[in-house]
Every structure is written in structure tokens, then in C-alpha cells.
C-alpha positions as CSV (number, residue, x, y, z in Angstrom):
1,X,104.8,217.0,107.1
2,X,100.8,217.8,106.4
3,X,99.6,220.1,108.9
4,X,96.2,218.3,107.7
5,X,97.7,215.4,109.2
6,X,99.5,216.5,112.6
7,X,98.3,214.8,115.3
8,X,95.9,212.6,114.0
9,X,95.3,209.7,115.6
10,X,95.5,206.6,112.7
11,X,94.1,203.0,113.0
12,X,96.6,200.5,110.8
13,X,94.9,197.3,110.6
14,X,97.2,195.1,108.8
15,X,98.8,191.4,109.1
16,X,101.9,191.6,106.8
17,X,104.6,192.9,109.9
18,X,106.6,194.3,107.3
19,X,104.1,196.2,105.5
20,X,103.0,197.7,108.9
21,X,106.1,198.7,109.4
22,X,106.6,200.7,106.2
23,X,103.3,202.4,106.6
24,X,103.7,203.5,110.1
25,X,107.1,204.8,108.9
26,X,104.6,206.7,106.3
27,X,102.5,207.8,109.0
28,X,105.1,209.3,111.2
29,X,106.6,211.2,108.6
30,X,103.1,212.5,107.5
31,X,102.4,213.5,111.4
32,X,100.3,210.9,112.0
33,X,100.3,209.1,115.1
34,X,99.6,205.3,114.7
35,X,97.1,203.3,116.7
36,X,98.0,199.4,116.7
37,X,99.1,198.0,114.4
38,X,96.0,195.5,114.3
39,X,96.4,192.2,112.3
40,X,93.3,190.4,113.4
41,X,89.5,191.7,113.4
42,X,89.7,190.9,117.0
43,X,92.2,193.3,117.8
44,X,91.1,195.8,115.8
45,X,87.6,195.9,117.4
46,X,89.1,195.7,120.4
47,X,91.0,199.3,119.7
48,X,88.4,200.7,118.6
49,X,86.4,199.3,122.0
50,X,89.3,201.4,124.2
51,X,90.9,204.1,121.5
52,X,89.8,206.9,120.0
53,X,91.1,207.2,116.4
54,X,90.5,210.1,113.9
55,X,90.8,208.0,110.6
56,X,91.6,204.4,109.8
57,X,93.5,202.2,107.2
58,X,92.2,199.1,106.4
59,X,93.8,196.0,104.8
60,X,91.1,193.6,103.4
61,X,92.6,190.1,104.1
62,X,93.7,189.6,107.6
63,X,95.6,186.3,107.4
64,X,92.5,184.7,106.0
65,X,89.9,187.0,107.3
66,X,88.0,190.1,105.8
67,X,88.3,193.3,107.8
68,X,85.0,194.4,106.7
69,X,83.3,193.5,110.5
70,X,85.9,196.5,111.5
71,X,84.4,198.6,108.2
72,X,80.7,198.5,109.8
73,X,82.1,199.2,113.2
74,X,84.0,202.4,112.1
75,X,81.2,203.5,109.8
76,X,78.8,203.0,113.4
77,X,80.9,205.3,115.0
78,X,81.5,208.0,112.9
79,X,85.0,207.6,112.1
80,X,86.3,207.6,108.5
81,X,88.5,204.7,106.5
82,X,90.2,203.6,103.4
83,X,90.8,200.1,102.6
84,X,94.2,199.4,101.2
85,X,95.0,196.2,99.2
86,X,96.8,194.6,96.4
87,X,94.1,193.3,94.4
88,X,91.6,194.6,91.9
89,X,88.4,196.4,93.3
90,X,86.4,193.6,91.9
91,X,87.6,191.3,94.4
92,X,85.7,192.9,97.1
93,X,82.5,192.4,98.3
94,X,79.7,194.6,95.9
95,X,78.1,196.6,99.1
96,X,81.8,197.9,99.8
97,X,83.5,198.8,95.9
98,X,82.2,202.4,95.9
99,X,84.4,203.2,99.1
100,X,87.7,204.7,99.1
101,X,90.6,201.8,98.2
102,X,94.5,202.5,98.6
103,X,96.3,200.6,96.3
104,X,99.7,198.7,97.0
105,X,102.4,199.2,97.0
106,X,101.9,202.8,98.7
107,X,103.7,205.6,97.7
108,X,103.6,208.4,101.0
109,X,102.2,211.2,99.0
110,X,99.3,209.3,98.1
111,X,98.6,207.9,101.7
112,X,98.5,211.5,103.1
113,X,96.3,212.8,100.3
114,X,93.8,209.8,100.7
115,X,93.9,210.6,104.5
116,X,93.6,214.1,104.4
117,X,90.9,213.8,102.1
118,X,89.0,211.2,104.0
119,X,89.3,213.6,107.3
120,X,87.6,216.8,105.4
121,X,84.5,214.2,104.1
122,X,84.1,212.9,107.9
123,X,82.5,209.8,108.2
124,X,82.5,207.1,105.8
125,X,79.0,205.8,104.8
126,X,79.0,201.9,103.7
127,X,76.0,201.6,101.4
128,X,73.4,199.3,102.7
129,X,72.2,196.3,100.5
130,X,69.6,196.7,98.1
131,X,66.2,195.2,99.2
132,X,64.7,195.4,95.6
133,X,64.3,191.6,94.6
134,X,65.2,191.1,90.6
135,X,62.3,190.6,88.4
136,X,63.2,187.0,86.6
137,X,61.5,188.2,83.1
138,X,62.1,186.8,79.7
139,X,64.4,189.6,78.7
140,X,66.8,188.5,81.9
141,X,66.4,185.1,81.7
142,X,67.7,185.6,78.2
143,X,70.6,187.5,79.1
144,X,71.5,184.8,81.6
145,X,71.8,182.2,79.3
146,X,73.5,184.0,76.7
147,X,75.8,185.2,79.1
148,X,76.4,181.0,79.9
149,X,76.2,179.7,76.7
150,X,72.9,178.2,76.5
151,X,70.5,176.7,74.2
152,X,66.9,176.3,74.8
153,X,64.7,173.7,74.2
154,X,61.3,172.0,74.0
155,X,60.6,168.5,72.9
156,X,57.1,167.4,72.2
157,X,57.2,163.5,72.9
158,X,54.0,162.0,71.8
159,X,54.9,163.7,68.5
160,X,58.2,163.6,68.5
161,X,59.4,167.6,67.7
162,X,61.7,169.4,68.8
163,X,61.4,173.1,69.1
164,X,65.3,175.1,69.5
165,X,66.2,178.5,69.8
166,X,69.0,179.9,67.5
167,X,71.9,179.0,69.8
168,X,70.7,175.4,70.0
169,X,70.5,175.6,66.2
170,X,74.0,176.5,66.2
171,X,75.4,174.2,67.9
172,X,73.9,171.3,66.4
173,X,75.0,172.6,63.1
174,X,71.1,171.9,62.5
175,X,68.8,174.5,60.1
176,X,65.2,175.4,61.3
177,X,61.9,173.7,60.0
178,X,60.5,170.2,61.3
179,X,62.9,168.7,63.9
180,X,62.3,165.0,65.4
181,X,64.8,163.0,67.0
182,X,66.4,160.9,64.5
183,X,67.1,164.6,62.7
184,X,69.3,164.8,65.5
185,X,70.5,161.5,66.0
186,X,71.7,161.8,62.7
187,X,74.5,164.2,64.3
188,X,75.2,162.3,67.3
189,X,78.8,160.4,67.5
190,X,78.4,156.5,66.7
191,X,79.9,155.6,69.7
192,X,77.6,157.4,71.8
193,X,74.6,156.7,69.9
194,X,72.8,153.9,71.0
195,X,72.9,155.0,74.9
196,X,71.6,158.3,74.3
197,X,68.6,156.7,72.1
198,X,68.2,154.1,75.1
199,X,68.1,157.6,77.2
200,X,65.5,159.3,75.1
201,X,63.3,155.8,74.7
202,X,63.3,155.9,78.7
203,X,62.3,159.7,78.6
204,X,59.3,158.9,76.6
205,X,57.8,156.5,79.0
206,X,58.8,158.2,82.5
207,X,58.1,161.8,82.6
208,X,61.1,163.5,84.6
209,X,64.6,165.0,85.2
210,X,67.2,164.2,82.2
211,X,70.7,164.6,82.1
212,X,73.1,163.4,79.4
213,X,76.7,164.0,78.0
214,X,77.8,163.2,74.6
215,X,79.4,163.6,71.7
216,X,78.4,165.2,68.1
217,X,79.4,165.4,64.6
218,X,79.5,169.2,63.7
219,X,81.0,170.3,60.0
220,X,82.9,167.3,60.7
221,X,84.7,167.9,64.1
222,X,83.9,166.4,67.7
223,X,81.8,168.4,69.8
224,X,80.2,167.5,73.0
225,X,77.3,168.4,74.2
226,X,75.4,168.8,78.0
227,X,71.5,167.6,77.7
228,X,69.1,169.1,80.5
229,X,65.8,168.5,80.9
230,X,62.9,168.7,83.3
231,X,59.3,167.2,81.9
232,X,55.8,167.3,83.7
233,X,52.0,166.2,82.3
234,X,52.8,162.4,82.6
235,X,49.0,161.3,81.6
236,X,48.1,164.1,79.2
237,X,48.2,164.2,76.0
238,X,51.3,166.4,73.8
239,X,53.6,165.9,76.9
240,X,56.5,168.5,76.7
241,X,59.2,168.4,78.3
242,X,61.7,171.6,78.2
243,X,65.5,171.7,78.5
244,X,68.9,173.6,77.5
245,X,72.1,172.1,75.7
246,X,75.4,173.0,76.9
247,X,78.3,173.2,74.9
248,X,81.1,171.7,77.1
249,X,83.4,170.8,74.5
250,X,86.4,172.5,76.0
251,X,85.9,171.5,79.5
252,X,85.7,167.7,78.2
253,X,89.2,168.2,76.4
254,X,90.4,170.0,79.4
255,X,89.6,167.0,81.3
256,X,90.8,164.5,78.6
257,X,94.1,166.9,79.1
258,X,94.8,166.6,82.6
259,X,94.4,162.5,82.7
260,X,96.7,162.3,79.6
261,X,98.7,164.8,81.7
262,X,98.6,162.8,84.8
263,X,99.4,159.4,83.1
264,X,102.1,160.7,80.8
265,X,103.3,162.2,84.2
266,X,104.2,158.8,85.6
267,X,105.6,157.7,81.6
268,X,108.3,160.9,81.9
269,X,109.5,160.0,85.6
270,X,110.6,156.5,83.9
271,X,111.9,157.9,81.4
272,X,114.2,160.5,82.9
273,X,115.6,157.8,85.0
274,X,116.5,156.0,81.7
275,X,117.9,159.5,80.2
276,X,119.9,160.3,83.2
277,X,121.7,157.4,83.1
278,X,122.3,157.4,79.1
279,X,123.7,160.9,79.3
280,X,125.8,159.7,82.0
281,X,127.0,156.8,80.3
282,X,127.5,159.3,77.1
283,X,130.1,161.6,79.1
284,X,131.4,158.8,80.9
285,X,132.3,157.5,77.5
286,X,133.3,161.2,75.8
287,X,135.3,162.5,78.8
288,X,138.9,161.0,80.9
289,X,138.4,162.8,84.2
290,X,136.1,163.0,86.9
291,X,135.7,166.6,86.9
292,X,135.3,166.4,82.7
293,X,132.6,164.5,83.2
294,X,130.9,166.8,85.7
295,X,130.9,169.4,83.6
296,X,129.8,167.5,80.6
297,X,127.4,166.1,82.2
298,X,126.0,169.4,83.3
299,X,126.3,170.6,80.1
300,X,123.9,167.9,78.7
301,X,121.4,167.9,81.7
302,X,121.4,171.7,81.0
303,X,120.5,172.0,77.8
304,X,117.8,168.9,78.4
305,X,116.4,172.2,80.7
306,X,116.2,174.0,78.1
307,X,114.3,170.9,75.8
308,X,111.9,170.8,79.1
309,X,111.3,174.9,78.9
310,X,109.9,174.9,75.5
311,X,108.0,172.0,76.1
312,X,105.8,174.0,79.0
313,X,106.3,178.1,77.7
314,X,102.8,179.1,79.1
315,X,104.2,178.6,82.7
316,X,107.2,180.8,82.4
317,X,105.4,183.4,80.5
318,X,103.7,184.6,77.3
319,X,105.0,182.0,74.7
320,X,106.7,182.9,71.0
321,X,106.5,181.2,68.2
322,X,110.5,179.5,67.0
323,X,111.4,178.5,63.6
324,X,111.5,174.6,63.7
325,X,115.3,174.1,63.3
326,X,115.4,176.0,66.4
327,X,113.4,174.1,68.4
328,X,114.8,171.0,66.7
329,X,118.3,172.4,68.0
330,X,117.4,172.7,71.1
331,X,115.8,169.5,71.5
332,X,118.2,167.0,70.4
333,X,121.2,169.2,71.5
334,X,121.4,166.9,75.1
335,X,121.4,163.6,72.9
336,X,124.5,164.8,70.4
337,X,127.9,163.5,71.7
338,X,131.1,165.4,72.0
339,X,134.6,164.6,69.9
340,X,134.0,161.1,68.3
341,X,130.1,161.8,68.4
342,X,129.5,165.2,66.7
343,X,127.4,164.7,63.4
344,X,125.7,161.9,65.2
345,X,122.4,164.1,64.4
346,X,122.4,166.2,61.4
347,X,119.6,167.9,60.9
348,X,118.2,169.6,57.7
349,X,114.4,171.9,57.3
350,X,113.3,174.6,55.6
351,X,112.8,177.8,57.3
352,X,109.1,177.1,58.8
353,X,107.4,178.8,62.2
354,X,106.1,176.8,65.0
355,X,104.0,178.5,66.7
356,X,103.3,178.7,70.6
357,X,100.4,176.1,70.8
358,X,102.4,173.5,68.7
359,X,105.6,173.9,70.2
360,X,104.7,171.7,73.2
361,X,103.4,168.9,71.1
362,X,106.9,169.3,68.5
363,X,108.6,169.3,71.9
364,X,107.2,166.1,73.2
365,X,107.2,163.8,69.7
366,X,110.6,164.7,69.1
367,X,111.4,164.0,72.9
368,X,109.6,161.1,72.4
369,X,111.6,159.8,69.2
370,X,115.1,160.8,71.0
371,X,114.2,159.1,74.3
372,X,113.3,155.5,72.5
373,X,116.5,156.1,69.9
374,X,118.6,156.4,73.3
375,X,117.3,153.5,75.0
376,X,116.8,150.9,72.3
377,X,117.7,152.8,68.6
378,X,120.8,154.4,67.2
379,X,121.6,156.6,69.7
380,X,121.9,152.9,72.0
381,X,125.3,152.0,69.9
382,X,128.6,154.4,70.0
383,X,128.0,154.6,66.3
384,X,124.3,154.9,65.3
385,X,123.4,158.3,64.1
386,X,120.0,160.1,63.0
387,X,119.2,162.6,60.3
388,X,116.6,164.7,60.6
389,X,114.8,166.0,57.2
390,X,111.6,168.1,55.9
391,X,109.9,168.9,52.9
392,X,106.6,171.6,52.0
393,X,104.5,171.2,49.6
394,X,100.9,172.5,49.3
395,X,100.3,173.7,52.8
396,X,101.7,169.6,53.9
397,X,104.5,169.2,56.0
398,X,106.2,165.6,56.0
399,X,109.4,165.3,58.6
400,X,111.2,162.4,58.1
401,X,113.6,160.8,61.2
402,X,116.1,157.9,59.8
403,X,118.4,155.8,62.1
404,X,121.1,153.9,61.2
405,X,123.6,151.8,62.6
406,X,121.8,150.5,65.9
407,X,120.9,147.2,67.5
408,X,118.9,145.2,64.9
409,X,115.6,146.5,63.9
410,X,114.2,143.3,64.1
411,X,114.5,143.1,67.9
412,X,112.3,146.5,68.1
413,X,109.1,145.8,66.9
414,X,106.2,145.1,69.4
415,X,102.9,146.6,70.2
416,X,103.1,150.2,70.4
417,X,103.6,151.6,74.3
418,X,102.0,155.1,76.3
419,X,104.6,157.1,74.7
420,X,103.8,156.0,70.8
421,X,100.7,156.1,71.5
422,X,100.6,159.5,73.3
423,X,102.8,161.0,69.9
424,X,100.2,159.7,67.6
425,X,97.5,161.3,69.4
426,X,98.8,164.6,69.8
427,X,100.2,165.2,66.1
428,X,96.9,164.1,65.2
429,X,94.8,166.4,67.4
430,X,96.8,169.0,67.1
431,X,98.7,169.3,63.9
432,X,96.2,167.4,61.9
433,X,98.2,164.8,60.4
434,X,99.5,161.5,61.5
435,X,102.8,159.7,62.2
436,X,104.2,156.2,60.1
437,X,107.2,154.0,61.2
438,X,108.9,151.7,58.8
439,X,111.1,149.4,60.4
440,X,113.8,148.8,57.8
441,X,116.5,146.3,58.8
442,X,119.3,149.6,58.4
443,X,117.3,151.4,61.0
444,X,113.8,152.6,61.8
445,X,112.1,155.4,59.6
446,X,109.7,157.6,61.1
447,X,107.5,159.3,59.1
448,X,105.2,162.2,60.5
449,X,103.1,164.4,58.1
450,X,101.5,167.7,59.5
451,X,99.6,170.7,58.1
452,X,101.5,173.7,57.7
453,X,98.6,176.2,59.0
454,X,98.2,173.9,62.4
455,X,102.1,173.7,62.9
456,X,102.6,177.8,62.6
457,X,99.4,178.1,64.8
């Protein structure tokens, strides 16, 4: 016990009744003696109305509310305080980070040391805000829009030049000297070309706000860009108008993401239904009891857990790169049958690394290929069967899937669906290479060529 400590009179403001109770557990064995608990500003204003306390300890988020009303209030009246909490000291409010923070979980002989400390300071001061107004300069502006990622620029419309700063230069992939509109229009994305001009034409004529997104040809990859601009002198000769360029390349793909996400979403509840009724048909068919077939059937849906794991690893935790047969392994192991149906799928790669960003898009082609060989390919018929092969050769990757011994190819073909569509897009954006089917009359033969470099990456 802290003979510091005996005696003094301790304001807990806290909202977690478990917390509180360790604390003032804490408290008591340091000598303390508590005042409240408090878990609302309310009360703890109210205490500090009717009680007098020697020191306080402060948790920040009261259920939704900030304690720092009770801060001033302590600070008003002398009395000193520590805010404890379980986040980072930049979560708090600027005026309050130089004050004394205890950090949970708490450990009793740091409690007492920040308290006995606090009580030889006295009083805790809470700075108050500064009143001196920033001075919007060049040299800060600057720094603001480097920190954001921002280009500047000027166009000159009666004679057509543009005028960019080195970041804008960049990112249109654009050296400096004369710059006039169709220098730039030469980068813009066909698709998106004519409405931008039509954008710009208007812009001549009407003098005003501009805004426009679009895409651009950079070293010969997709970027897009965010146009800006604000223009003034509608009568006057050498009109200017002035303007930044945003590269928002990442958010557009993150977009992109989340409605292929949210579309492919309602393509994978389908499809499970169709799985969990395969793989149920599959043990039905490989097992003689009821309780057989429960635990096959476990078995399978287990290991398609394990498929659906590596498909997401970011969520579960930081993800690892797996050698392809693994992954292949682990994927198909819910499609292979037991007895009668082993060496159904045989497959056969070289040693090569799949790294953590591929994995997910390996993970859903090949779910892809198994789901449609289960519902309408070789894995349809008790006696289809797949085989799985790979080949190198200079930094290319070609993976070749053959079925055999299904319904009759000829039945198959139509117009390509979500799902084929959806595996075509994502080797090609992300492995950089592309996916073939030939549908021979045996069986179909899927094709998919990748590069090395993007599948390790």
C-alpha cells in the first residue's frame, strides 16, 4: 500500500462495469478510496457538484460520449487527472494529447505511480487553443497539396496552353515545353474521349466551375484522373482558368471492386446452393449409412472452408504466399470422391509460389472451373475426371484443365455467364494474361496463361 496514496479520495469515471470493478479493486489495494464509479458525464459532474475528490481517472469514451466536459471541470477546480484509454494518443482531441494518459489494460503499479505522481504536480492545466490563425502562404499551400496528391494547373483558353506543375507532369506521363489540349487528348482513354472534349469545348465558351473524371493512357496502363477547375475574366482577353488533377486511380478500382464484389456476392449464394447439394449427392453416392454420410459430408464441406479461407487471407490475418500445388490441393480437395472416385483429379505443376495478392484470384478461377465441372462437366457423371497440368517457360505460365468423360460437350456451349466472365477479368487484371476454352467433343479444355512475376506477386 502507498502511503502517497492512503486516503485519497479517487474519482473513477468509467462505463465498462467490469473495468470499474478491476480498477476500484486497484484502488483499494493502493489505499485509495473510490468516489463513483461515474459512467456518464452527467454523473460525473454531478460528483464533482457534491464530492470532494483529491485526484481523478478518466476514461475518454463514455458509452459514446467524450469525458473531456468533466476534464475542463476538474482542471476549473483545481483537482488533478489522468485519462485512461485503449487507444492511441492520436485519437484524442489536439488541445488535450500533452496531458497525462493511462494506458489499458492497467497494471496496479503503474496506476499508483501515475496517481502519486499526479498528486505531487497538483492541478492539471489543459492547454487552451491557440488563437494564432495559419498564414495560407505559397510554401503551405504547397505542402497541402503534396501532402494530398495534387497537381496544379492553369489553362490559357483563347490560346489554348496549358501551364502544369511537376506532379501534373507526372501524372500525365507528359514532358515540359508547349502544352495545348490535343497534347493531352492524345493521352486520354478512347472511350472517354469525346465527352471530355465536349467538356472542355463548353469550358471555352462559359467561364466557370469544372469537374470531370476520366480515364488516361499512361506508359500503357489505365489511370484515372479527377479534373478541377474554377475560371473568372469571362469578356477579357487571355482568360485563365486554374485547376488541380487528382489521381484517383485506386479509389476508382476500389469502387469497381466492391460492385464486382457485391454482384459476384449474389453469383456465389447460387452457387453454393448448387455445391451443397452436389457434395451431398457425392457422399450419398460414396457412403451406405446415415451417419457415413454425415461425416463425409462434413469432411467435404470442411475442407470447402478451408477453399473459402484462402480465397479471403487478408481478413483472418497477414496473408503468406503457397506454392500452387498447395493451393490447388486445397481447392479441389471437396470436389474429389472417396473409394470408387479417388484419381478423379490428378493434378501435376512445377514447384511455383503464389503469392498473397494472387491467391484470392487462383482461389476463385479454380473455384470457378470446379463449380461449373460439378454442375454441368465431368465431375456431373460418376465417371468424368479432370487433370490438372502446368508448364514455365520464359517468365509465362500456361495451366491447362482437361475434362473427360461428362455429359456431351456439345450441350455446354452458350454465351459466357457472371462467373466466366468474372474469371476472365480477374486473370487478366491481375495476372496479366488471359483464359481460352476449347470445347472438344472428349471434354472441355481450358486454357489459362499467366505471368510468372504477377502470379508470385
Amino acid at each position: 500500500m502507498s502511503s502517497a496514496l492512503s486516503g485519497r479520495r479517487i474519482l473513477l469515471v468509467e462505463d465498462e462495469v467490469m473495468v470499474a470493478w478491476a480498477l476500484e479493486d486497484m484502488l483499494a489495494e493502493l489505499g485509495c478510496a473510490v468516489v463513483g464509479p461515474a459512467a456518464r458525464v452527467d454523473q460525473a459532474l454531478a460528483l464533482i457538484d457534491t464530492v470532494e475528490v483529491d485526484a481523478a481517472v478518466l476514461d475518454i469514451n463514455l458509452n459514446g460520449e467524450e469525458s473531456y466536459p468533466v476534464a475542463d471541470a476538474l482542471a476549473a477546480r483545481g483537482v488533478p487527472f489522468v485519462f485512461s484509454t485503449g487507444y492511441h494518443k492520436s485519437g484524442m482531441r489536439a488541445a488535450y494529447r500533452s496531458l497525462p494518459m493511462l494506458q489499458k489494460p492497467y497494471e496496479r503499479s503503474v496506476l499508483g505511480s501515475q496517481l502519486a505522481n499526479l498528486l505531487s504536480l497538483g492541478r492539471t492545466v489543459v492547454p487552451e487553443p491557440s488563437s494564432e490563425n495559419p498564414v495560407w502562404d505559397a510554401n503551405r499551400l504547397r505542402t497541402a497539396t503534396n501532402a494530398a496528391g495534387v497537381g496544379l494547373w492553369s489553362w490559357n483558353i483563347d490560346a489554348d496552353l496549358f501551364t502544369m506543375d511537376e506532379r501534373s507532369h507526372e501524372l500525365w506521363g507528359i514532358g515540359s515545353g508547349r502544352i495545348t489540349f490535343e497534347d493531352l487528348s492524345a493521352r486520354i482513354y478512347p472511350d472517354d474521349f469525346l465527352r471530355v472534349r465536349a467538356a472542355f469545348t463548353k469550358a471555352r465558351k462559359i467561364l466557370g466551375a469544372y469537374e470531370a473524371d476520366f480515364r488516361i493512357l499512361h506508359s500503357d496502363e489505365i489511370q484515372w484522373v479527377s479534373v478541377r477547375g474554377m475560371g473568372d475574366n469571362l469578356d477579357a482577353v487571355g482568360r485563365i482558368m486554374f485547376g488541380v488533377f487528382l489521381d484517383i486511380t485506386e479509389r476508382m478500382r476500389a469502387e469497381e471492386a466492391r460492385e464486382m464484389l457485391a454482384t459476384e456476392m449474389g453469383h456465389r449464394v447460387k452457387n453454393l446452393f448448387a455445391i451443397a447439394a452436389a457434395l451431398t449427392n457425392i457422399s450419398a453416392r460414396s457412403t451406405t449409412t446415415s451417419a457415413e454420410m454425415s461425416l463425409d459430408l462434413s469432411r467435404r464441406l470442411t475442407a470447402l472452408n478451408k477453399a473459402h479461407e484462402l480465397v479471403r487471407p487478408g481478413l483472418t490475418g497477414p496473408g503468406k504466399a503457397v506454392s500452387l500445388g498447395e493451393l490447388l490441393s486445397v481447392l479441389l480437395d471437396p470436389y474429389i470422391g472417396d473409394g470408387g472416385g479417388a484419381g478423379r483429379i490428378r493434378v501435376a505443376v512445377p514447384d511455383l509460389v503464389v503469392g498473397d495478392a494472387s491467391t484470392t484470384t487462383m482461389a476463385l478461377i479454380v473455384h470457378e472451373l470446379a463449380t461449373n465441372s460439378l454442375k454441368y462437366g465431368a465431375l456431373a457423371t460418376e465417371t468424368g475426371s479432370i487433370v490438372v497440368g502446368c508448364v514455365t517457360e520464359n517468365g509465362d505460365v500456361t495451366m491447362t484443365w482437361t475434362e473427360k468423360g461428362g455429359p456431351p460437350v456439345s450441350t455446354l456451349r452458350a454465351e459466357a455467364g457472371f462467373g466466366s466472365q468474372l474469371v476472365s477479368k480477374s486473370i487478366s487484371n491481375q495476372l496479366g494474361g488471359s483464359i481460352a476454352y476449347d470445347w472438344n467433343p472428349d471434354g472441355v479444355i481450358v486454357t489459362l496463361r499467366m505471368r510468372q512475376d504477377r502470379l508470385g506477386a
